[in-house]
Rosetta silent file (secondary structure, phi, psi, omega in degrees, C-alpha in Angstrom):
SEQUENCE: XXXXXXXXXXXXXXXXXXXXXXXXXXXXXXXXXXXXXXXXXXXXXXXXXXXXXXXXXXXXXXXXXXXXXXXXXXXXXXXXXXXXXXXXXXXXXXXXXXXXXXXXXXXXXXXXXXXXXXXXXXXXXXXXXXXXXXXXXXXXXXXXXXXXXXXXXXXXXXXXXXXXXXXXXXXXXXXXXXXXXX
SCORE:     score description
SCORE:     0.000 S_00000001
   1 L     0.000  145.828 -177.873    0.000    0.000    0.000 S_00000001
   2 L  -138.647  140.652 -175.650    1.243    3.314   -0.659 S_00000001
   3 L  -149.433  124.777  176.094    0.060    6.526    1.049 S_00000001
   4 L    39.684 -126.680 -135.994    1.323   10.163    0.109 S_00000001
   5 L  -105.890   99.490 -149.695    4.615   10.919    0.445 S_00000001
   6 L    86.229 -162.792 -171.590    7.070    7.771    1.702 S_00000001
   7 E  -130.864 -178.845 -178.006    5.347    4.411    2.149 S_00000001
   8 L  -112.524   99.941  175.544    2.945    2.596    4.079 S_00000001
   9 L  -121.466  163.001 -174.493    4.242   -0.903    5.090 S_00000001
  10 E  -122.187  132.488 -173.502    3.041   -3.886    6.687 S_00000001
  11 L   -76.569  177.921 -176.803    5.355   -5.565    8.715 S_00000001
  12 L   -59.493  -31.129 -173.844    5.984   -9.301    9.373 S_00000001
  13 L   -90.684    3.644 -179.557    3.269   -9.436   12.420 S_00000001
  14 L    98.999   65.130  172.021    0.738   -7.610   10.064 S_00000001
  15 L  -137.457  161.984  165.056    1.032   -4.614   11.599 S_00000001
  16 E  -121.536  152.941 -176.274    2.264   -1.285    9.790 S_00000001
  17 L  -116.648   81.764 -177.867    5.393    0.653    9.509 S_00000001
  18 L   -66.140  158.599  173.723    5.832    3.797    7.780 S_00000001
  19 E   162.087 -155.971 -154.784    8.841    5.729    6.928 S_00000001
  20 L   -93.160   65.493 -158.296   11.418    6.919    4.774 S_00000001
  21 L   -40.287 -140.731 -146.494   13.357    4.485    1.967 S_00000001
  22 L  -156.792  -31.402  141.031   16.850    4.790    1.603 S_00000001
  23 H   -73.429   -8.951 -144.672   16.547    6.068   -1.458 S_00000001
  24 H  -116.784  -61.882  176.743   14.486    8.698   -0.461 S_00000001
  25 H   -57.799  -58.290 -166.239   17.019   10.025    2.301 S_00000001
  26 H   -51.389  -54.939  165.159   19.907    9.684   -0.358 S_00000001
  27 H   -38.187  -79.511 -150.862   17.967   12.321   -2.738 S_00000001
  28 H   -48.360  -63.612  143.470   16.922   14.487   -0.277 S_00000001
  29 H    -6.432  -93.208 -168.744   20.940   14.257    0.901 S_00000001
  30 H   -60.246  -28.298  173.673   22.394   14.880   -2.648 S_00000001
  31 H   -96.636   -6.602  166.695   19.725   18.295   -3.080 S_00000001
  32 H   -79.125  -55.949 -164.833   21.097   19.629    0.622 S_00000001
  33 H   -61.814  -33.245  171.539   24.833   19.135   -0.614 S_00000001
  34 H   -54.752  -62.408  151.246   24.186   20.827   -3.536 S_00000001
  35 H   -21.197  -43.239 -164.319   22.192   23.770   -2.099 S_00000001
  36 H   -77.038  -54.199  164.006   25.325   23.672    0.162 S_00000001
  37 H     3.428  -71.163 -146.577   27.818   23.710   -3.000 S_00000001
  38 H   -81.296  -55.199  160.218   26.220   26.542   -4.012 S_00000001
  39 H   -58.500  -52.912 -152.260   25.891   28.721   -0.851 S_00000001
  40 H   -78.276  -24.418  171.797   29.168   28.581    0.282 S_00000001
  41 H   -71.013  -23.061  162.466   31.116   30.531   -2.315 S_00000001
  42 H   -41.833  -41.829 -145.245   28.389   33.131   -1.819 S_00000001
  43 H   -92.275  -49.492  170.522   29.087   33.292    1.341 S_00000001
  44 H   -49.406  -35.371  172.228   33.199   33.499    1.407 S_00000001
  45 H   -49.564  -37.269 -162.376   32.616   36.292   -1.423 S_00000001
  46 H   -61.385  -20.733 -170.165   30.610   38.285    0.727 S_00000001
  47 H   -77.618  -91.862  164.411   33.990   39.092    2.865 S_00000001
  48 H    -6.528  -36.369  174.192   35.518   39.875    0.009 S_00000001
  49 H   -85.918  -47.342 -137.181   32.374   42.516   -1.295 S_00000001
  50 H   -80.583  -17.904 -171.923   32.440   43.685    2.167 S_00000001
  51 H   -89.153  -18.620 -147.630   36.431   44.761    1.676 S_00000001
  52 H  -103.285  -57.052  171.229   35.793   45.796   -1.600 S_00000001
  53 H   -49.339  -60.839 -146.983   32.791   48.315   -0.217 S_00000001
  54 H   -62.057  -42.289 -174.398   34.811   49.740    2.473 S_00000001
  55 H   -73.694  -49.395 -165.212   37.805   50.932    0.409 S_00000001
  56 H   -34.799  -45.848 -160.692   35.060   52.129   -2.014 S_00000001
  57 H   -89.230  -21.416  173.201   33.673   54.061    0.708 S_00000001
  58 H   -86.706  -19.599  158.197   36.675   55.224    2.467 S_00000001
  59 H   -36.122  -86.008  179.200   37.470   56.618   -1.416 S_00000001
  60 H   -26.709  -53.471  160.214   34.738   58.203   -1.529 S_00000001
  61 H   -70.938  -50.329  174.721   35.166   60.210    1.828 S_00000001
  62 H   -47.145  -80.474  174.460   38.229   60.997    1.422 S_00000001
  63 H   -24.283  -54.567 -148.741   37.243   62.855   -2.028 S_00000001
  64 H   -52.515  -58.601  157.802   34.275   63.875   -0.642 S_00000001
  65 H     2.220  -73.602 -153.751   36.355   65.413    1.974 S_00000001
  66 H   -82.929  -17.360 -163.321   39.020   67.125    0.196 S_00000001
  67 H  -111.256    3.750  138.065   36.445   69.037   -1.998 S_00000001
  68 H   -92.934   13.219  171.194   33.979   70.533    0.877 S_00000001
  69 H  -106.340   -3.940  164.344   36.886   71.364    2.662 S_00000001
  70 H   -93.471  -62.849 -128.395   38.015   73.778   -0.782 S_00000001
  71 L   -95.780  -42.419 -178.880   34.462   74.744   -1.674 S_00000001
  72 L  -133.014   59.124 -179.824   33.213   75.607    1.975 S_00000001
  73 L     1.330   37.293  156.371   36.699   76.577    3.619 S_00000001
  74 L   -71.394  125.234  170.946   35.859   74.159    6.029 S_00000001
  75 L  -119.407  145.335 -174.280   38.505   72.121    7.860 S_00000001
  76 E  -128.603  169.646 -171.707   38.405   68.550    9.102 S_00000001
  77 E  -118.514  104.335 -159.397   40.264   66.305   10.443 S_00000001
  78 E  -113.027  125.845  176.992   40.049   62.194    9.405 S_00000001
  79 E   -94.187  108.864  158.529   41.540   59.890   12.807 S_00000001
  80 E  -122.177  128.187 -139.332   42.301   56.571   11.640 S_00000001
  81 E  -101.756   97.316 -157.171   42.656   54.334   14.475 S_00000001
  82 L   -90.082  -45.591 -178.816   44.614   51.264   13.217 S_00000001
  83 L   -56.379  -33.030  149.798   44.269   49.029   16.155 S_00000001
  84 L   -53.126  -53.325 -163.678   40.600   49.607   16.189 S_00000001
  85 L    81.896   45.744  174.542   39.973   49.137   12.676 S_00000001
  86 E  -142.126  154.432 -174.447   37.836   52.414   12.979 S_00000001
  87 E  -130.963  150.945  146.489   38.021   56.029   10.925 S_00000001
  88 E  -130.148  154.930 -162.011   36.604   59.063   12.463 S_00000001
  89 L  -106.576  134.827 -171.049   35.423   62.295   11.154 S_00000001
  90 L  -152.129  123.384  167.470   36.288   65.543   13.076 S_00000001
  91 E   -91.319  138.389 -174.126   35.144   69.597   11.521 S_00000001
  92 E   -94.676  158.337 -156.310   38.081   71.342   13.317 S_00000001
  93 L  -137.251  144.530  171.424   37.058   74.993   15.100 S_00000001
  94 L   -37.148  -79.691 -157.919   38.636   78.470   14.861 S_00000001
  95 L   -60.956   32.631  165.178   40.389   77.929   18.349 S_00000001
  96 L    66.008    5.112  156.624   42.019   74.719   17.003 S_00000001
  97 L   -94.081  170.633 -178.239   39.539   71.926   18.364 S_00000001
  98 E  -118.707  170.376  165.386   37.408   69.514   16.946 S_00000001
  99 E  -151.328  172.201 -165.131   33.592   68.501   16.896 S_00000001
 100 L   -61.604  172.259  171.349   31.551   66.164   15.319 S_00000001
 101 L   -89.563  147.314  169.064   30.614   66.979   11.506 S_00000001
 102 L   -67.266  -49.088 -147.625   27.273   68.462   10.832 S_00000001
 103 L   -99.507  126.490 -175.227   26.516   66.301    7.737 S_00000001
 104 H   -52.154  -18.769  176.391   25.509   62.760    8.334 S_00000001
 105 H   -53.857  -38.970  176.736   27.355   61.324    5.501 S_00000001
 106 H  -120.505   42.548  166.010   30.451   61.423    7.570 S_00000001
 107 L  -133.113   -8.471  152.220   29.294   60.302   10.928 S_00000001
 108 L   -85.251  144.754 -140.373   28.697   57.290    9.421 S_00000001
 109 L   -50.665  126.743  169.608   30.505   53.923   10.103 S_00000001
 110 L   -54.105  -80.011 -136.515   33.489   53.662    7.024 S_00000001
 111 L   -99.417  140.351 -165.159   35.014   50.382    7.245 S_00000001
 112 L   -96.084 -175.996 -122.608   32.491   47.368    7.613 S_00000001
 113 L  -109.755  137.197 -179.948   32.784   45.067   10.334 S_00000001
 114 L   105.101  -37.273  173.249   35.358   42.208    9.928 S_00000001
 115 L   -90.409  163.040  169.380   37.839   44.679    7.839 S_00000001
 116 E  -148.272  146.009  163.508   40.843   46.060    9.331 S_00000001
 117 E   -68.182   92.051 -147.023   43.361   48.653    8.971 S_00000001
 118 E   -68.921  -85.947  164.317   46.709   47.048    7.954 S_00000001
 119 E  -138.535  178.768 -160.178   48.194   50.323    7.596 S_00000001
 120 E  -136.364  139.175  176.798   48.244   54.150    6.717 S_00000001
 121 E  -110.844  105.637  140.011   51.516   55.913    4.919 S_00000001
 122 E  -114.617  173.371 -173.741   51.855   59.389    4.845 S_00000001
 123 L   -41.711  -47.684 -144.121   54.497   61.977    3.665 S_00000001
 124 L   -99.488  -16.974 -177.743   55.045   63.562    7.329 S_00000001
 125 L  -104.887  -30.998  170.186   54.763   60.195    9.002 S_00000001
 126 E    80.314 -157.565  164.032   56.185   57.574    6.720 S_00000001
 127 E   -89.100  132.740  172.521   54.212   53.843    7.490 S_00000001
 128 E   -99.371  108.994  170.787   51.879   53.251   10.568 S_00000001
 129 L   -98.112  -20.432  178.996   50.869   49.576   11.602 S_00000001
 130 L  -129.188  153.553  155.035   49.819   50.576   15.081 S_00000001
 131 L   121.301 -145.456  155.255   48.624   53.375   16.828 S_00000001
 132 E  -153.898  166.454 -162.607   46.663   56.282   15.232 S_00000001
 133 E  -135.403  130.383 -161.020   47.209   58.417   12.334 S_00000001
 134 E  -106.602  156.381  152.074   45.422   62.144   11.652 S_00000001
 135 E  -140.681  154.240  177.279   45.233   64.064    8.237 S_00000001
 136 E   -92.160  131.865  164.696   44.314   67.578    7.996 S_00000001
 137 E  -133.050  112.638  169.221   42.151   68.915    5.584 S_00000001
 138 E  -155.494 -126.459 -160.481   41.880   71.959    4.612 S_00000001
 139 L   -57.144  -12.222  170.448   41.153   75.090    2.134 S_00000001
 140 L  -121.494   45.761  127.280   43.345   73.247   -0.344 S_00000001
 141 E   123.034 -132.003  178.117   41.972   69.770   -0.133 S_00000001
 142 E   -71.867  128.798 -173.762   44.016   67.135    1.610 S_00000001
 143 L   -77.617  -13.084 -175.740   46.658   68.246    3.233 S_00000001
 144 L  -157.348  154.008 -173.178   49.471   65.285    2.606 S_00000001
 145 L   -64.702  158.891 -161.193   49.694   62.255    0.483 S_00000001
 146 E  -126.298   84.364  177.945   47.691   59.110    1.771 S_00000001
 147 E  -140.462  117.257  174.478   47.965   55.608    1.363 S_00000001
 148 E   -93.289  132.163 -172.162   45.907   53.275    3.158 S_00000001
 149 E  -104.698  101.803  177.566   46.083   49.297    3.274 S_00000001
 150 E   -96.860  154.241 -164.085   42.633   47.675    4.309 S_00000001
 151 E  -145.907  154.561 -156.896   42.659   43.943    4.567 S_00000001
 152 L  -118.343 -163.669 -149.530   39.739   41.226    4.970 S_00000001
 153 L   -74.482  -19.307 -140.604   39.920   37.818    7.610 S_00000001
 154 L  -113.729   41.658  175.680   41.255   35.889    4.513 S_00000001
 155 L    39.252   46.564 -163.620   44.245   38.443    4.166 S_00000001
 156 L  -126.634  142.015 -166.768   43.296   39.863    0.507 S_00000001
 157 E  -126.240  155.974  166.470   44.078   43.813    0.731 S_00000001
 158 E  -106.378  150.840  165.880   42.721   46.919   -1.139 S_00000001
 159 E  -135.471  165.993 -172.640   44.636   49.738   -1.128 S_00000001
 160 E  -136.194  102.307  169.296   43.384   53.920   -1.235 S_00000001
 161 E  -112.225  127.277  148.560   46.131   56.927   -1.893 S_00000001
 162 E   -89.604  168.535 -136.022   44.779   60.375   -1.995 S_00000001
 163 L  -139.376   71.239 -173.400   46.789   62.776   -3.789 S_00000001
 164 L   -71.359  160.024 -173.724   46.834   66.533   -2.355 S_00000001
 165 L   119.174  -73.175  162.792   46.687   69.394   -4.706 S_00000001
 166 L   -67.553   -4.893 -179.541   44.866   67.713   -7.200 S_00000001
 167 L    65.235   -1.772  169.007   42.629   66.113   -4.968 S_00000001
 168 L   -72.860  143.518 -146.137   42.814   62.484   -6.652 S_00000001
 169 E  -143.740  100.263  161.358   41.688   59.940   -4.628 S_00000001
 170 E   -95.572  163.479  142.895   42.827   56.068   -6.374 S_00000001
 171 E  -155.081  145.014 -161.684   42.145   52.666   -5.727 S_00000001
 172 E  -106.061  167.401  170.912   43.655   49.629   -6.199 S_00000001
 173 E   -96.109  128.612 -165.995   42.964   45.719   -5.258 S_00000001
 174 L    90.459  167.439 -158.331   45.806   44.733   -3.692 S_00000001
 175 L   -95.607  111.276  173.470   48.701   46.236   -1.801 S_00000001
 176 L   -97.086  163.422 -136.808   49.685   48.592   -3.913 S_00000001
 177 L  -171.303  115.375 -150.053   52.895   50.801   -2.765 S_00000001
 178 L   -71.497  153.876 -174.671   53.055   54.767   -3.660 S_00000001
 179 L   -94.121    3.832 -163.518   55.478   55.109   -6.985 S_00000001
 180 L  -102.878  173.341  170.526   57.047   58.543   -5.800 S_00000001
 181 L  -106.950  132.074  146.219   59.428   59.268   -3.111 S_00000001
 182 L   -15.719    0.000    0.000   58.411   60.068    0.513 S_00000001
């Protein structure tokens, strides 16, 4: 006898026993390993997108940066905290202090969760693996050259150099290394 979905059997004392075949398991088996097959590269990528945003997005600030700090003689200040793994945003004050930024774009989180800040080069500083490292910004964009190395869990790095004067702001996949002299 067969009833819906597995079978309906009657056992040796005449009694019945339902379940599962063996074939039945083995399918169901062979479409979870697949499903997993399938997921998992998804899922290792995703680190990878997520390192891949963050230098986008620390690009992006940085630019954003250097060109309201020409355009609205505003000056800031960018902290990046290598041991953290964190960037902060600072508008700097007549009397030489800082405060928070007005504009929400840059009070929000940079670097996504998971990345970290290998290290930051600049001209006046050379390279920083620990610690923290400030640039100035101000009526003429960025104040010193830039080049930051973010890196994801599986040790694959982006790199970001801003450029002052011109205000170019690159990025590369990979540890890239400034071509000029210090």
């Amino acid at each position: 006898m067969k009833e819906g979905v597995g079978f309906t059997l009657t056992d040796k004392k005449g009694g019945f026993a339902s379940g599962f075949t063996l074939i039945e398991l083995a399918i169901v088996l062979a479409i979870l390993s697949l499903i997993m097959l399938l997921a998992m590269p998804r899922l290792q990528s995703s680190n990878a997108e997520e390192l891949k945003s963050s230098a986008r997005s620390l690009a992006a600030i940085l630019r954003y940066l250097g060109e309201n700090a020409v355009t609205s003689r505003t000056q800031y200040r960018i902290h990046f905290n290598i041991r953290d793994s964190e960037i902060a945003i600072a508008r700097r004050t007549g009397e030489g202090g800082e405060v928070p930024p007005d504009d929400p774009f840059l009070k929000r989180r940079i670097i996504a969760e998971g990345i970290s800040i290998k290290d930051v080069m600049t001209a006046r500083l050379g390279t920083v693996n620990e610690g923290e490292v400030i640039v100035d910004f101000d009526s003429g964009g960025i104040a010193e050259f830039v080049n930051v190395h973010l890196q994801d869990s599986a040790e694959k790095e982006y790199t970001v150099m801003a450029y002052p004067g011109s205000g170019k702001v690159k990025l590369y996949e990979g540890r890239q290394e400034p071509e000029m002299e210090l």
